[in-house]
C-alpha positions as CSV (number, residue, x, y, z in Angstrom):
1,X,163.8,-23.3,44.7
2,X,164.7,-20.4,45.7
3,X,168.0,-21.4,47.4
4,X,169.2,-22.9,44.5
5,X,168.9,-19.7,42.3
6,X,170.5,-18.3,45.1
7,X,173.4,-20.9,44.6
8,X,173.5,-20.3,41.0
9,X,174.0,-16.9,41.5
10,X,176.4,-17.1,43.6
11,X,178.2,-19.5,41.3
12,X,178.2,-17.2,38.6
13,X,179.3,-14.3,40.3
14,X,182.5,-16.5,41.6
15,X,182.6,-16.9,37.9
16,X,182.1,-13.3,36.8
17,X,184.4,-12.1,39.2
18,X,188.0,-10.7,38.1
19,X,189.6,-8.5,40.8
20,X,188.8,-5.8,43.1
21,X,191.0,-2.5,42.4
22,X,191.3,0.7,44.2
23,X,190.0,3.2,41.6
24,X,189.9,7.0,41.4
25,X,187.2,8.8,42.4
26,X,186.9,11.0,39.6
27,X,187.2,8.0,37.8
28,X,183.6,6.7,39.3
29,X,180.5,7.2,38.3
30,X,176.9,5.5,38.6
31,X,174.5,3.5,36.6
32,X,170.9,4.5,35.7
33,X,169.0,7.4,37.6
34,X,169.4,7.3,41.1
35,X,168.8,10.1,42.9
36,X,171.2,11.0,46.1
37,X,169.8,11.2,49.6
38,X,171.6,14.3,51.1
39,X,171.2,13.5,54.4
40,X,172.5,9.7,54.2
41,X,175.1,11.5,52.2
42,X,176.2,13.9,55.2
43,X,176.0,11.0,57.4
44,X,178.1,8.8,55.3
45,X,180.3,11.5,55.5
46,X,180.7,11.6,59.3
47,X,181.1,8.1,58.9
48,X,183.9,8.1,56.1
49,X,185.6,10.6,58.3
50,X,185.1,8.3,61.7
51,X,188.5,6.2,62.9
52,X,186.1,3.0,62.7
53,X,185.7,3.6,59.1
54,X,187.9,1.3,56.4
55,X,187.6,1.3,53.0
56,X,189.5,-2.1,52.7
57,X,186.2,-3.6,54.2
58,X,184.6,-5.7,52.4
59,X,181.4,-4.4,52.6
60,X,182.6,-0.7,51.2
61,X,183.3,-2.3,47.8
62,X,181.5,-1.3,44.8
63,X,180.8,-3.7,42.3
64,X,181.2,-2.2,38.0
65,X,181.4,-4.9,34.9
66,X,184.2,-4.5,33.3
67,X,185.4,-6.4,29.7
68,X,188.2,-8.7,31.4
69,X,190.9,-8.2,28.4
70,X,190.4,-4.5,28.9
71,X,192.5,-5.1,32.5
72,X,196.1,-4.7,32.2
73,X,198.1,-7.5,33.2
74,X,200.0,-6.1,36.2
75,X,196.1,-6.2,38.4
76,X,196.3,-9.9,37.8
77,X,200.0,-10.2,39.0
78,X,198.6,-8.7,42.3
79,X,195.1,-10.2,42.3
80,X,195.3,-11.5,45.6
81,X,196.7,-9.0,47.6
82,X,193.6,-8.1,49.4
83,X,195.3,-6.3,52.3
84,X,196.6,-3.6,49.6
85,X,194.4,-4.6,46.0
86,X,196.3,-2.5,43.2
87,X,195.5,1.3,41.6
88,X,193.7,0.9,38.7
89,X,193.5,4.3,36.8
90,X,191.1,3.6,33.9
91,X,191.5,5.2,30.2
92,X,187.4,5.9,30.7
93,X,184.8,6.4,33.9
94,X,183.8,2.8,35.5
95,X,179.9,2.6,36.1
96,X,179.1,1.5,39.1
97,X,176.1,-1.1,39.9
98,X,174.9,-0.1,42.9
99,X,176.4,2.9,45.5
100,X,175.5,6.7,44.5
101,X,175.2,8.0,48.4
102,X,178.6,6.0,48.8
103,X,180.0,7.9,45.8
104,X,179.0,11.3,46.3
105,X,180.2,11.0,50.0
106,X,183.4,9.8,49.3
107,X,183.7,12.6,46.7
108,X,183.2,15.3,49.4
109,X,185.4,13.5,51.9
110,X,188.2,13.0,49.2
111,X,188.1,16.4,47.1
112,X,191.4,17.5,48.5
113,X,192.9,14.3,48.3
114,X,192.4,12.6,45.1
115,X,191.1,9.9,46.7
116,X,189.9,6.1,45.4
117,X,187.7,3.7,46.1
118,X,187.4,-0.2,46.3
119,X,185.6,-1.7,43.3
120,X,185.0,-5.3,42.7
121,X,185.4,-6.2,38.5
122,X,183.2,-8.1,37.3
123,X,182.7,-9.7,33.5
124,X,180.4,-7.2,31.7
125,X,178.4,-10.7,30.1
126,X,176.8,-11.3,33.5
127,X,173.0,-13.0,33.6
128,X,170.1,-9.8,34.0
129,X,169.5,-11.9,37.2
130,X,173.5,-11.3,38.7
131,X,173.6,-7.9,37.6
132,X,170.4,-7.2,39.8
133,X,171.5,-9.4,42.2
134,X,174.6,-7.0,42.7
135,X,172.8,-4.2,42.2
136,X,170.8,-4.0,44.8
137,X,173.2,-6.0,47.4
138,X,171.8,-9.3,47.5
139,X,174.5,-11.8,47.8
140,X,176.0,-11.0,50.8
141,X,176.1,-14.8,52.2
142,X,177.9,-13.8,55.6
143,X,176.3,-13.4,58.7
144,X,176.0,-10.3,60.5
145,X,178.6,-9.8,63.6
146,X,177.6,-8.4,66.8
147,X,180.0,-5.4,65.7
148,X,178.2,-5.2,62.1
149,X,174.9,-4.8,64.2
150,X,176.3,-2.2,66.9
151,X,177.7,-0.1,63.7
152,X,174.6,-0.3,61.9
153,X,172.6,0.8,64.8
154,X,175.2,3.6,66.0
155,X,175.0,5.0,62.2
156,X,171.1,5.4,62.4
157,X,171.2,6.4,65.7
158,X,173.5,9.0,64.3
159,X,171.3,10.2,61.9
160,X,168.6,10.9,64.0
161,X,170.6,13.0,67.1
């Protein structure tokens, strides 16, 4: 059973999906009351700064809702270049699901810059279920690498030396 909610989830949220954007980072903000962790933040930080550290990955994207006829036409025209997705400077702030620690570090690391961030648009009339789902990172169907493991561990070993 509870594979196939898991494939209907991820069914919807192939469904739901709309385009990931790079996005301001003034322009972020977070959903509900999450308090930030100052120390992941100052390691996240180190991290951001690191060569090894690309925001194009994958896993650094944020997801927000979004209502799809509130995009502008030019993101779809460029919807699938994921090497370079396009800007996307919003009229209002975009809540993000999930990502405060991630949002407050990249604020510090990009104050001079006016930096952005990678955010994956989904429908706002997702299922209670998808919207958790995303919020709290559970559909990540890939497997770890041995590089995703070494990175995870050199992180926390970080934060502990």
């Amino acid at each position: 059973m509870q594979r196939e909610v898991n494939d209907d989830l991820l069914r919807e949220q192939d469904r739901a999906f709309c385009i990931s954007v790079k996005v301001p980072i003034e322009k972020l903000t977070l959903n509900g009351s999450h308090s930030i962790d100052r120390r992941t933040v100052e390691n996240l930080v180190k991290h951001f700064k690191s060569r090894t550290f690309d925001r194009l990955d994958p896993r650094s994207h944020l997801p927000a809702l979004i209502t799809p006829n509130s995009l502008p036409q030019y993101l779809y025209d460029h919807a699938n270049n994921l090497q370079d997705p396009p800007v996307f400077d919003p009229v209002d702030i975009i809540t993000c699901l999930r990502g405060g620690d991630q949002l407050e570090a990249a604020k510090i690391c990009c104050a001079s810059t006016g930096g952005w961030w990678l955010i994956d648009l989904y429908r706002d009339d997702l299922s209670l279920e998808l919207r958790a789902a995303l919020r709290d990172n559970l559909l990540s169907a890939r497997l770890l690498s041995d590089g995703d493991i070494f990175a995870s561990g050199q992180l926390i070993f970080d934060a502990i030396h």
